[in-house]
C-alpha positions in Angstrom: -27.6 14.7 -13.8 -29.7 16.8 -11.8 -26.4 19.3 -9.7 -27.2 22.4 -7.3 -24.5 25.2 -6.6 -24.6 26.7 -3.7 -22.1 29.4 -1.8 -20.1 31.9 -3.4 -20.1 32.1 -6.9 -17.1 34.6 -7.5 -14.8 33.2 -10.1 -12.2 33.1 -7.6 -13.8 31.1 -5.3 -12.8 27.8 -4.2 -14.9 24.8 -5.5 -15.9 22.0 -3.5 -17.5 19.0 -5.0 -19.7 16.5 -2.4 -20.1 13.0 -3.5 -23.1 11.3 -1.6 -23.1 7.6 -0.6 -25.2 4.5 -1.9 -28.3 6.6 -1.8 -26.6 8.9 -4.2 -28.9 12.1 -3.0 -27.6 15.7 -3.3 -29.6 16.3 0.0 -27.1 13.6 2.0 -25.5 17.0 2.5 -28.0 19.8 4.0 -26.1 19.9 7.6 -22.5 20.8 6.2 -24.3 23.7 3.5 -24.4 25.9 6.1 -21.0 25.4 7.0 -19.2 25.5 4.1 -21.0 27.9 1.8 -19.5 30.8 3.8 -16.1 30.5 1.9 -16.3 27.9 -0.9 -18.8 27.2 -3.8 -20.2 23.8 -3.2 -21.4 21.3 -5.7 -23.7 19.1 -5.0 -25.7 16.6 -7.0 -27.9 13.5 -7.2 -26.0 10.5 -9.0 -27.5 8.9 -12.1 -30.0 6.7 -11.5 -31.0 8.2 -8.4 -33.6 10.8 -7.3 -33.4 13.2 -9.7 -31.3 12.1 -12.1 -33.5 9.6 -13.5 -31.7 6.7 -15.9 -31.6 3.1 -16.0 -28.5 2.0 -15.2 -27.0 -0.5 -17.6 -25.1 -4.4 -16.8 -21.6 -4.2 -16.1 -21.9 -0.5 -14.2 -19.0 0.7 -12.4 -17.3 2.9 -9.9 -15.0 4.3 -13.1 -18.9 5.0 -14.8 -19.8 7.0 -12.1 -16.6 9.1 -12.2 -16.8 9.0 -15.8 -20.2 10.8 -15.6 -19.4 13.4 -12.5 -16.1 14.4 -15.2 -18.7 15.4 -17.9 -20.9 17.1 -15.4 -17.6 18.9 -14.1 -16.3 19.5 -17.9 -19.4 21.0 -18.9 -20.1 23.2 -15.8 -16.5 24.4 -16.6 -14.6 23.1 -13.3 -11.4 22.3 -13.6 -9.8 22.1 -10.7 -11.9 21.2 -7.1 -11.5 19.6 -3.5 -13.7 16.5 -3.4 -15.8 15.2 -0.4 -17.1 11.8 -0.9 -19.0 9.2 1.9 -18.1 5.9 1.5 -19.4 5.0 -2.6 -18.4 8.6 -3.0 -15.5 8.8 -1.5 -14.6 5.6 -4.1 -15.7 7.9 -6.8 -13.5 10.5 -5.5 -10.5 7.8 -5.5 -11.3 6.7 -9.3 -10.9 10.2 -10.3 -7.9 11.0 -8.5 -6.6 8.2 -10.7 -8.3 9.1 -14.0 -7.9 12.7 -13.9 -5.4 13.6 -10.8 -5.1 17.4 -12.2 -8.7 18.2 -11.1 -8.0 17.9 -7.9 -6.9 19.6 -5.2 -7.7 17.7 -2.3 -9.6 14.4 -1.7 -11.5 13.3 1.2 -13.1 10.3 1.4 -15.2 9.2 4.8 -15.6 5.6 5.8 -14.5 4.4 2.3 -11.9 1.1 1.5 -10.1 0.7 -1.7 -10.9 -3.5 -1.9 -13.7 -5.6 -0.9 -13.9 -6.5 2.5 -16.1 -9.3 3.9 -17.5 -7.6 6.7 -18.9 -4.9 4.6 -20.1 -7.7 1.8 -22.0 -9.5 4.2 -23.6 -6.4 5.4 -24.4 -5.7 1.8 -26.0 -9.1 1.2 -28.3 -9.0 4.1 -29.7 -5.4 2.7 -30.3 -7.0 -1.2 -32.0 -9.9 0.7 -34.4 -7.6 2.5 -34.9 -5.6 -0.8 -35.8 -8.8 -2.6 -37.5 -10.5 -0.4 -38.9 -8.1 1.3 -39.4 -5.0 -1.0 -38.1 -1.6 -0.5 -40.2 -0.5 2.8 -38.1 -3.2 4.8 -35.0 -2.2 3.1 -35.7 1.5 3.6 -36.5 0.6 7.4 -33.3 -1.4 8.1 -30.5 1.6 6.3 -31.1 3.3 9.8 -29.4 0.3 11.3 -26.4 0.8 9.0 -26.1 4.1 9.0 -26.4 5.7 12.7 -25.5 4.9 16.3 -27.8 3.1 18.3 -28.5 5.8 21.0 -29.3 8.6 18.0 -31.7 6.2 16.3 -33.5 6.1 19.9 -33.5 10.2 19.9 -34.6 10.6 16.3 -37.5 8.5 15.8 -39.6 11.2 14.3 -37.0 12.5 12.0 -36.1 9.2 10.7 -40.4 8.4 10.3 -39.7 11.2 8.0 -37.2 10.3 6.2 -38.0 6.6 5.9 -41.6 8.4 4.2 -39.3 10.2 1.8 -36.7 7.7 1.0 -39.7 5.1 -0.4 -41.9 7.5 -2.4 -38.3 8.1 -4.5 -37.3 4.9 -4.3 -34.8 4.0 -7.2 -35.6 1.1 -10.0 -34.6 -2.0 -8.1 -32.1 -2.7 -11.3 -30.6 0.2 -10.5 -29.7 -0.2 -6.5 -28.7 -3.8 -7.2 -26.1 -2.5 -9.7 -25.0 0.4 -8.0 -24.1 -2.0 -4.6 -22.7 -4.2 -7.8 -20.3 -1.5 -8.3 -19.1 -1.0 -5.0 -18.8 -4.0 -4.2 -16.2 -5.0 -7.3 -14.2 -2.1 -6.5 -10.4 -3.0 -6.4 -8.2 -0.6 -6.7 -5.6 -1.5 -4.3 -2.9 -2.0 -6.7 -3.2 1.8 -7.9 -2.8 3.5 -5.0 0.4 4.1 -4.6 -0.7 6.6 -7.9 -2.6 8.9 -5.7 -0.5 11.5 -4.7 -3.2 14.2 -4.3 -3.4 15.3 -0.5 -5.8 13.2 0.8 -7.5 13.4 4.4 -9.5 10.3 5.2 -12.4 10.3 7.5 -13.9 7.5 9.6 -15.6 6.1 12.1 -14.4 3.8 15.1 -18.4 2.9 15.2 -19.0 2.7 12.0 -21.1 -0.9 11.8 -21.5 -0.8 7.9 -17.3 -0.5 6.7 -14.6 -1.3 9.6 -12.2 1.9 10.1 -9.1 0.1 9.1 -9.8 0.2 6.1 -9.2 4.3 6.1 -6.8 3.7 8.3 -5.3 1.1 5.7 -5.4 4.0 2.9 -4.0 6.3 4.8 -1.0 4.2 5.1 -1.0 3.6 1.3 -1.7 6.7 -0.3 1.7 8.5 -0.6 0.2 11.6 0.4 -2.5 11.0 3.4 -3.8 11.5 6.7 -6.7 10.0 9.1 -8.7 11.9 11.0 -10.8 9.2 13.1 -13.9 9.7 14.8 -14.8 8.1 18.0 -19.1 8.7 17.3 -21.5 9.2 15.1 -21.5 6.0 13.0 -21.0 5.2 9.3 -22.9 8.9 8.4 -21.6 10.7 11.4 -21.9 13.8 9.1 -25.6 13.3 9.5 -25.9 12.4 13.1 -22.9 14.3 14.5 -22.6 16.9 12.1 -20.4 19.9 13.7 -16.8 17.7 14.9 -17.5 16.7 11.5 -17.5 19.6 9.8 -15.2 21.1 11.6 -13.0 18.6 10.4 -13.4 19.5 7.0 -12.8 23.4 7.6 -9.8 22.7 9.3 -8.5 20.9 6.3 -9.7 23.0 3.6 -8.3 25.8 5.5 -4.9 24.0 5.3 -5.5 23.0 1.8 -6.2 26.4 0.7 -3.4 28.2 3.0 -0.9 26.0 1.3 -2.3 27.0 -2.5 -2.4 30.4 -1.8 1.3 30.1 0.1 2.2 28.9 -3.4 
């Protein structure tokens, strides 16, 4: 899989691995670089069958295969112990590996994810694999604003997201591959498991979030033995996109705790 590292690079230095959402980009997360590159070595990468990690994704894909493969990548870049930052599919991958290989981890935070299917978000889901099929990727492409932003910053960033829209269809994924990768997060069920995840966990969300209701971090929170919300009042499902600094001030805050605590230890 194609991976960047970015930050500090001492051996010493705190490693934080980003997780990006459905689209699976390492890009998803240019506006918190800046931001968390001053103190931490930051992963980032594309996920298979995405961009440029180029792969035909096989039946029966998974959640657990996409941790599965993010572990190798980990193994052989020699990481073995990380905080992970996942939005929404990410921040399911992040959960699968807090359950398949809790020792990596340090901290988890997963934004505007759910640990079981929900209708709201499956119907949401539907309607975007309708417009792909019947439609073809430039509709689909054109709609994920809808999902993914408030209203009022769509209407401010109709340039940018002309851009972006460009972008997003000349590296448009294999159909095959998008259908099994919304597949995959849609089967995810791991409610049973989590009272196993007792890695510090900080969940993020969204009161505005249109694509995944916020009770459902709110739910986790409550579940996961060792958790907390954080809850947003703006910026949508990718309010790290659209509201970027709260955000990421969230996440220094916490991985200032996080690393306080360790070094405390």
């Amino acid at each position: 899989m194609h991976y960047e590292l970015h930050g500090r690079m001492e051996p010493d230095a705190p490693t934080l691995v980003l997780s990006s959402g459905l689209g699976g980009a390492a890009a998803f997360w240019t506006p918190q670089l800046p931001a968390l590159t001053q103190d931490y070595r930051v992963l980032v990468y594309d996920q298979l069958g995405t961009n440029k990690s180029p792969a035909n994704l096989p039946a029966g894909y998974s959640i657990e295969s996409m941790a599965v493969e993010l572990l190798e990548l980990l193994d052989t870049l020699g990481i073995r112990r990380c905080h992970f930052i996942g939005h929404a599919l990410g921040g399911l991958v992040g959960l699968q590996i807090a359950l398949l290989r809790p020792q990596l981890l340090q901290s988890l935070v997963p934004i505007n994810a759910w640990s079981s299917p929900n209708p709201h978000s499956a119907r949401c889901f539907a309607v975007r694999l309708k417009l792909l099929h019947d439609s073809g990727p430039a509709a689909y492409v054109q709609a994920q604003s809808l999902f993914l932003y408030p209203a009022d910053w769509i209407a401010a960033n109709s340039e940018r997201l002309a851009r972006d829209d460009a972008h997003a269809l000349a590296h448009f994924p294999p159909t095959m591959n998008l259908v099994r990768r919304i597949e995959a997060l849609l089967a995810f069920d791991i409610e049973a498991e989590l009272v196993r995840i007792t890695t510090p966990t900080l969940l993020i969300a969204n009161r505005d979030d249109m694509l995944v209701p916020w009770q459902h971090s709110q739910h986790l929170a409550a579940a996961l033995p060792n958790a907390q919300l954080a809850l947003l009042n703006y910026g949508g499902h990718a309010s790290s996109v659209s509201d970027s600094e709260p955000f990421n001030q969230i996440l220094l805050d916490h991985l200032a705790e996080q690393c306080g605590q360790v070094a405390a230890a």
